[in-house]
C-alpha positions in Angstrom: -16.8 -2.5 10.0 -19.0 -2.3 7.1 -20.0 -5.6 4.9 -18.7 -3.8 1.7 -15.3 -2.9 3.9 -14.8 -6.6 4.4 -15.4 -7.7 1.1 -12.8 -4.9 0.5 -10.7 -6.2 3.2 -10.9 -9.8 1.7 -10.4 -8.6 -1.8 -7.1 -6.9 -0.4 -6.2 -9.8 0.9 -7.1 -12.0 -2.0 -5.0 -9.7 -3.9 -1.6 -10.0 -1.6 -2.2 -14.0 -1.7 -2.1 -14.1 -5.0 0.1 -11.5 -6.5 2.5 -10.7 -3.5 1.3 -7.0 -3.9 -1.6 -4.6 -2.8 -3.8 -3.9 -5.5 -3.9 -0.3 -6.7 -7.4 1.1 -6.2 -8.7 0.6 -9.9 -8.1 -3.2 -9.4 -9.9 -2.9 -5.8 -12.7 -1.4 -7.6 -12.9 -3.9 -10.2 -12.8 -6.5 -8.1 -15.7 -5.3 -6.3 -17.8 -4.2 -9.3 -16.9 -0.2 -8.1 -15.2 3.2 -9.5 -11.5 3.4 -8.3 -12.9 6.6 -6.8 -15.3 4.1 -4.4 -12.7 2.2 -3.7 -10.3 4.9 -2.5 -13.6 5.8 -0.1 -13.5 1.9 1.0 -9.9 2.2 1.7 -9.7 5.5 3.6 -12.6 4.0 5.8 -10.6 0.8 6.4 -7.4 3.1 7.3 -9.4 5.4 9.9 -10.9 2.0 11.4 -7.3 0.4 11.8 -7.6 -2.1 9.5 -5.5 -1.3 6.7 -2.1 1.4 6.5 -1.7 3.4 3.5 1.6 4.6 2.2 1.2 7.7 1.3 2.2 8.5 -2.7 3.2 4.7 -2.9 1.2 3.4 -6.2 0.4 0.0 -4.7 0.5 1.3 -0.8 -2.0 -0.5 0.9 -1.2 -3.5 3.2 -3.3 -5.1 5.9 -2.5 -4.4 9.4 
């Protein structure tokens, strides 16, 4: 795993601890000073490594694994 995917991973996480929900990937991207478009990239490489599942169609989808 990447440094940027953990800070990704720990922003993720962050956002479940304090909301109760994933963030969608405009808030990930905020969060990490990033296009929503990077961090859909972030997020797909978390889901191929195992870290993450992704609901697919599912606004706020993403929960850690």
């Amino acid at each position: 795993m990447t440094p940027r995917q953990q800070q990704a991973l720990d922003a993720i996480r962050a956002h479940w601890r304090a909301y109760s929900e994933s963030p969608t990937r405009a808030e990930l991207g905020r969060a990490l000073g990033i296009t929503a478009v990077s961090a859909h990239l972030l997020v797909r490489g978390l889901q191929r490594a195992g870290r993450v599942v992704v609901a697919p169609r599912v606004h706020r989808g993403i929960d850690v694994a």
